[in-house]
C-alpha positions as CSV (number, residue, x, y, z in Angstrom):
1,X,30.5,-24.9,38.2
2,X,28.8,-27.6,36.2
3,X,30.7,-29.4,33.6
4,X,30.1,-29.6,30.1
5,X,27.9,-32.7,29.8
6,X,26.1,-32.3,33.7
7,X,24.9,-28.6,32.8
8,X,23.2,-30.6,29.3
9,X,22.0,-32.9,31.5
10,X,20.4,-30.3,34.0
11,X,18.9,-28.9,30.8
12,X,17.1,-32.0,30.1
13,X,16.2,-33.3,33.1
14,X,12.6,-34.5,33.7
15,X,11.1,-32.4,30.4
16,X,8.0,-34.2,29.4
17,X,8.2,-32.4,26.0
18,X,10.9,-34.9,25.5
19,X,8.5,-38.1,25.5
20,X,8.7,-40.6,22.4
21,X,6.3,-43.4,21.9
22,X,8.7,-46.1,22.0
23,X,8.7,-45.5,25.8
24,X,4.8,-47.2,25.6
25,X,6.3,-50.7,24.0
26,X,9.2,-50.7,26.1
27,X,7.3,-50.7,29.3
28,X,4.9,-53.0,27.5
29,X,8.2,-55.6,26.8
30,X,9.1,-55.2,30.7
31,X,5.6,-55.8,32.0
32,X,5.6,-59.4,29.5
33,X,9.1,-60.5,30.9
34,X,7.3,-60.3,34.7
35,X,4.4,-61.2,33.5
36,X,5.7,-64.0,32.2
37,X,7.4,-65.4,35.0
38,X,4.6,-64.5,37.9
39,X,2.9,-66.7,35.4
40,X,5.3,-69.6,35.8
41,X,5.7,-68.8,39.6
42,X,9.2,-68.7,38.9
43,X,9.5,-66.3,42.0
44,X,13.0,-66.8,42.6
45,X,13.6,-64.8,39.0
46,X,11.0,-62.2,39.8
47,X,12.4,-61.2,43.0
48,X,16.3,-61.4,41.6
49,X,14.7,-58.9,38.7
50,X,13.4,-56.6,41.3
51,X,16.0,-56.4,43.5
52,X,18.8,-55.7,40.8
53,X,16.3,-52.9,39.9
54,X,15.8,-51.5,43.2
55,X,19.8,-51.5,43.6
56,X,19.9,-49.9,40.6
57,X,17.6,-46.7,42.0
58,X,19.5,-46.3,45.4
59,X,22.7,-45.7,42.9
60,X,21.2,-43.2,41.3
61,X,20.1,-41.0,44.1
62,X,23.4,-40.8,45.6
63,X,25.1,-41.0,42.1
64,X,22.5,-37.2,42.1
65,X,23.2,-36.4,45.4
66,X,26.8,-36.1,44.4
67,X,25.7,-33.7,41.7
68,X,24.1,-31.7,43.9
69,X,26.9,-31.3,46.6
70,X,30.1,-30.5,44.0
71,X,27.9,-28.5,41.7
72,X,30.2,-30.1,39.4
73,X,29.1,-33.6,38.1
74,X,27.8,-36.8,38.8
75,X,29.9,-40.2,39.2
76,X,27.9,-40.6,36.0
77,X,26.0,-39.0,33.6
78,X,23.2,-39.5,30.9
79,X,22.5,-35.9,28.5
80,X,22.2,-37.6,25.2
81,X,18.9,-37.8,23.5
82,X,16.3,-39.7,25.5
83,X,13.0,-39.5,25.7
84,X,12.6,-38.7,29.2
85,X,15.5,-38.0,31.9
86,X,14.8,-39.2,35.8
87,X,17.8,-38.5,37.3
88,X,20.8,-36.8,36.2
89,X,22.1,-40.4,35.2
90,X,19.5,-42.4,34.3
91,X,17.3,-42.1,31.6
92,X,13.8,-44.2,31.0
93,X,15.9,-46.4,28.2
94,X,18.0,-47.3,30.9
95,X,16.1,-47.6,33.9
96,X,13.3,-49.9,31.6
97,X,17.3,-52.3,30.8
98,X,17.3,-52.2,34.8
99,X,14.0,-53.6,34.9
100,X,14.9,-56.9,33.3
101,X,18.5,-57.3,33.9
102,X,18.4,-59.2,37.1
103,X,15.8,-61.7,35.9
104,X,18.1,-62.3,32.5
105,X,21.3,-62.7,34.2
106,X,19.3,-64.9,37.0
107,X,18.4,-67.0,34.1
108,X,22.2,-68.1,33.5
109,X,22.6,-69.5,36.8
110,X,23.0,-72.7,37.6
111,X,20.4,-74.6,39.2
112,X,22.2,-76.2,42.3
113,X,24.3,-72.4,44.0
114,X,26.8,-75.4,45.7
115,X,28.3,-76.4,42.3
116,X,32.0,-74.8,41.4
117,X,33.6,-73.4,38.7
118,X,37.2,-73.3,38.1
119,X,36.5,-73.9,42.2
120,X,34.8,-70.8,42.5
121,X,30.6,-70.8,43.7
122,X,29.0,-70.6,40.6
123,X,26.8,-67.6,42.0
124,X,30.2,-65.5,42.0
125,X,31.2,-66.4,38.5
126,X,28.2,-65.0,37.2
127,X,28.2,-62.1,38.8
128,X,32.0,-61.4,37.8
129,X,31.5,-62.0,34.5
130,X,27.9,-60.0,34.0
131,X,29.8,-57.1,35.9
132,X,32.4,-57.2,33.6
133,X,30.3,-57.2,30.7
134,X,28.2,-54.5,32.2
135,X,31.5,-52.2,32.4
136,X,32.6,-53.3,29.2
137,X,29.0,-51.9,27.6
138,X,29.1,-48.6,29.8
139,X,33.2,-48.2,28.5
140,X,31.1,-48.7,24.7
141,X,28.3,-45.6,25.9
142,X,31.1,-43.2,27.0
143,X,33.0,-43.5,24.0
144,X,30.2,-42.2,21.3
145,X,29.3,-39.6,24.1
146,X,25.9,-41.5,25.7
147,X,27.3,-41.6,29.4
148,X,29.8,-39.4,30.4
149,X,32.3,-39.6,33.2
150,X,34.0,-36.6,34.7
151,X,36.0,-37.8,37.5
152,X,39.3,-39.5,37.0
153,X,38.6,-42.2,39.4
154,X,36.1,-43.2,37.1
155,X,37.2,-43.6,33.8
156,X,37.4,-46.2,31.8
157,X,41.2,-46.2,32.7
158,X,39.9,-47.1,36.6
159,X,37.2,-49.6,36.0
160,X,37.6,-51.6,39.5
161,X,34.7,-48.8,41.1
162,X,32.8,-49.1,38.0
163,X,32.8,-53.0,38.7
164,X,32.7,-53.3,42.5
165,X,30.3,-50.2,42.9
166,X,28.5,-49.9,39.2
167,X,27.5,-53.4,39.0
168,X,29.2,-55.8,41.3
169,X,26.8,-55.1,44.3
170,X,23.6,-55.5,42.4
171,X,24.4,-58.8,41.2
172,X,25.5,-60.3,44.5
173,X,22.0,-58.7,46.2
174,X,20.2,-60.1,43.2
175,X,21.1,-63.9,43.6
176,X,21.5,-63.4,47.5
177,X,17.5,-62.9,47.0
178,X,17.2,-65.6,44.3
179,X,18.8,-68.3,46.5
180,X,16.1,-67.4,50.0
181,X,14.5,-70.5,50.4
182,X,11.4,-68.7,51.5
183,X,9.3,-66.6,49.4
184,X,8.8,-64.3,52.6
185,X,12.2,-63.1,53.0
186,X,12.1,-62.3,49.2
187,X,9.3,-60.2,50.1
188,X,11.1,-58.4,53.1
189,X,14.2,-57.9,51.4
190,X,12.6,-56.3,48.3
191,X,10.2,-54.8,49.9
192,X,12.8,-52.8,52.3
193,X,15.0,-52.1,49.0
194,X,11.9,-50.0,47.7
195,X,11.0,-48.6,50.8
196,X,14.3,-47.0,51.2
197,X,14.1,-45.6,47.8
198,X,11.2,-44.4,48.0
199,X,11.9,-42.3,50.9
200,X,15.2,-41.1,49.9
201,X,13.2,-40.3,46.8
202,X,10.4,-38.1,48.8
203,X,13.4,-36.3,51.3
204,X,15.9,-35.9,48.6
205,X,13.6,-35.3,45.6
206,X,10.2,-34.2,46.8
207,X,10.8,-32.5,50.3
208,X,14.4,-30.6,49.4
209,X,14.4,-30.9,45.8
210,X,18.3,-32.0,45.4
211,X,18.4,-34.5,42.9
């Protein structure tokens, strides 16, 4: 039986009624920060920003598909007020942060990926420390009821999975992309992020209607 918070969420999810205009600007602000960079050709930022995005989807579907197998909860979940719910655990407020994360926390790195701090890479540090900040935020959003956790493994009281698995993994993809040399690979690599997501979008979501 659905918790609490997942059978809200359930209520929610995917209701167009819900729609708010701010959505428009938001997508608008996301659209400049690309823009913006294609502009500069800074593709090594553009392709960081998309594939901390597309990481970002691939959680979500499983984070659903566990939903859908426990008929209890997800790892995480999203049934405050939004104006428009995509998947049990990720609203458009938060996929639209997704959108732009990777090319902002890109932005802090260092130029040269061979210098150390405290004689760790550099590439490392930052993704330690945006990790930890991204946990520390999510920690912020359960307590005032805006993400919800129902599993005890995942609690703000157990924050390693939150870190390695929440966060950790998208950062290290993202400046694995950054650093290719050739714009090609980018390509390949992003491109087979999305392509994956996209069909475990159409089996899960279109074809057998799970998440």
């Amino acid at each position: 039986m659905p918790t609490e918070a997942a059978a809200k969420a359930t209520q929610i999810l995917r209701d167009g009624s819900l729609f708010q205009w701010y959505v428009i600007p938001l997508f608008a602000f996301v659209v400049y920060v690309y823009a913006n960079e294609v502009e500069k050709k800074n593709w090594n930022l553009v392709f960081a920003g998309l594939a901390f995005w597309g990481m970002d989807w691939f959680n979500e579907i499983w984070n659903s598909l566990v939903f859908h197998f426990t008929n209890y909860a997800p790892v995480w979940g999203a049934p405050g007020k939004t104006a428009y719910l995509i998947f049990i655990g990720l609203n458009i407020e938060i996929c639209f942060m997704f959108a732009i994360a990777g090319i902002t926390f890109a932005k802090m790195l260092p130029p040269d990926k061979k210098v150390k701090i405290f004689g760790i890479p550099n590439r490392m540090i930052v993704a330690v420390f945006g990790s930890a900040f991204c946990v520390f935020i999510e920690v912020l959003l359960n307590n005032i009821g805006a993400l919800t956790w129902d599993y005890s493994w995942w609690d703000a009281g157990t924050p390693w999975l939150i870190f390695l698995f929440g966060y950790l993994t998208f950062f290290l993809v993202s400046f694995w992309v950054f650093d290719m040399e050739s714009l090609k690979k980018k390509i390949t690599v992003v491109a087979s992020i999305y392509v994956f997501d996209v069909l475990l979008i159409l089996v899960f979501g279109v074809i057998l209607k799970w998440i």
